[in-house]
C-alpha positions in Angstrom: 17.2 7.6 166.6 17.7 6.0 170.1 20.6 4.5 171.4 24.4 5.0 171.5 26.2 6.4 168.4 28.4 4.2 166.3 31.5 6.1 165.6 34.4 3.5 164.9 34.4 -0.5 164.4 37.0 -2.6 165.1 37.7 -6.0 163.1 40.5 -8.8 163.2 41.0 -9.1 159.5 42.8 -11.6 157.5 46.1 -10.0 155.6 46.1 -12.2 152.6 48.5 -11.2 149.7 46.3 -11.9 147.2 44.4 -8.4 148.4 41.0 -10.9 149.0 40.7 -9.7 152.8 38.4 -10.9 154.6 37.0 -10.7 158.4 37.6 -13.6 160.8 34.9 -15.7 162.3 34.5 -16.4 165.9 33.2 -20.0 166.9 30.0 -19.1 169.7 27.7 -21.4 171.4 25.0 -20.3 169.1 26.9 -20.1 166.0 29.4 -18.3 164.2 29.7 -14.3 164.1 32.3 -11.9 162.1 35.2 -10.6 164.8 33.4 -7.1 164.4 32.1 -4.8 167.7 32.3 -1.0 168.0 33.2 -1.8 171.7 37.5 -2.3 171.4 37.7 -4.7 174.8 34.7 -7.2 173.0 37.0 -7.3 169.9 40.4 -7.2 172.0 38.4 -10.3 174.2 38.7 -12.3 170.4 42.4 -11.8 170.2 43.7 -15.7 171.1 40.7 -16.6 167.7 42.8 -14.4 165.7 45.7 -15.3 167.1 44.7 -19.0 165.9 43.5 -18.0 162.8 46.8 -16.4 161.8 49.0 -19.4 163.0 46.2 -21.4 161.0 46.2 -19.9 157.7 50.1 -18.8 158.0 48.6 -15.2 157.7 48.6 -12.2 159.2 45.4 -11.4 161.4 45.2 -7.6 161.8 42.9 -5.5 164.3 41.8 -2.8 162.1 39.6 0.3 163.5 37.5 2.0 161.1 36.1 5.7 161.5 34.3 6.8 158.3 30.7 6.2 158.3 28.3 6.8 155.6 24.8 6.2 155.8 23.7 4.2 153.0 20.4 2.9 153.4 17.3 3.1 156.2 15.4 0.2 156.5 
């Protein structure tokens, strides 16, 4: 394989009691995309969307960074 190695993503995910977390969206010219990147400034860039989102839904919006990788499928 080519390219840079993926070894941690970073989210903004919604904290909601009910334990149904979920991933933000981010409004983009094009469309909407989940407030995921393996690059922290790109996600840290989506910080005033979270922000929102959190004053929004009255929620918690947390940046979470995730290290464990398993491959599961090659297409």
């Amino acid at each position: 394989m080519s390219g840079t190695r993926i070894t941690e993503l970073f989210a903004w995910v919604v904290d909601d009691p009910s334990g149904e977390h979920g991933i933000i969206g981010v409004q983009l010219t094009h469309g909407i995309m989940q407030a995921v990147s393996s690059k922290k400034r790109i996600v840290e860039a989506m910080r005033p969307v979270a922000e929102a989102t959190s004053k929004q839904l009255g929620l918690p919006v947390l940046l979470l960074r995730f290290a464990l990788a398993e491959t599961v499928d090659v297409a």
